[in-house]
N, C-alpha and C positions, 0 to 999 in steps of 0.2 A: 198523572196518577202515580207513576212510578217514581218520578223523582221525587214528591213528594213522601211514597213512603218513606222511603231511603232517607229523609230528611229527618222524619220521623224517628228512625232507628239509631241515626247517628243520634240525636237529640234523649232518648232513652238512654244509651251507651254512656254520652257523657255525663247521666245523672243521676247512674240507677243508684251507684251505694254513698249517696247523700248522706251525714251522718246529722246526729238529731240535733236539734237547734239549742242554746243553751242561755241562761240568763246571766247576769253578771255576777252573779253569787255560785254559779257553776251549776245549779239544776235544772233537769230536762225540761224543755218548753212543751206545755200539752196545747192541743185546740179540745173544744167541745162543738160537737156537731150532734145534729138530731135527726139520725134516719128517718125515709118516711115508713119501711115496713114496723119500725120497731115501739117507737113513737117513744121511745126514753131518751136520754141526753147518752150520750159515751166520749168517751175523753180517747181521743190519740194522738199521737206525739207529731210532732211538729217538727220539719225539719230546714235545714239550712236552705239559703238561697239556692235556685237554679243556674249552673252555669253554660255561656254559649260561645264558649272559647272555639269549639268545633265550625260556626263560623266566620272567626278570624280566618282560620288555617284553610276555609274552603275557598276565601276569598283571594289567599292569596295563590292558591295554586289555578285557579279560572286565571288571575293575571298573568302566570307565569306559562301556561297552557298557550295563552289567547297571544304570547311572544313580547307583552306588556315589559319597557326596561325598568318600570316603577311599582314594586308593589307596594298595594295602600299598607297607609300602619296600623297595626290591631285597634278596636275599637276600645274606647275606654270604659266602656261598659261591663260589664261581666253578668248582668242579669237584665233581662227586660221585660 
């Protein structure tokens, strides 16, 4: 339970000031979603991919921790 917060917070940390998402003509991307208390459509903004570079960097400090002479190489992913 507790590594899992922790995972959690790391995971928040790396994504909280996400900046908004944009189209090729440079204006802001919106979604529209439909609360259920409110029951009208509302528009808000959209933002960039999530990123999980946090971890690369956790994985390779377990290797270097666990006396591993190989750390793995970051994954090529950056969102999943």
């Amino acid at each position: 339970m507790r590594a899992c917060t922790q995972l959690a917070i790391l995971k928040h940390d790396q994504n909280a000031g996400r900046p908004q998402a944009q189209t090729k003509d440079s204006s802001l991307k919106q979604k529209f979603v439909c609360p259920k208390g409110t029951g009208g459509w509302v528009a808000k903004p959209k933002y960039d991919d999530k990123s999980y570079q946090f971890v690369d960097v956790l994985t390779a400090l377990v290797a270097l921790k666990r006396g591993d002479t190989e750390v793995p190489p970051p994954s090529s992913q950056t969102s999943r």
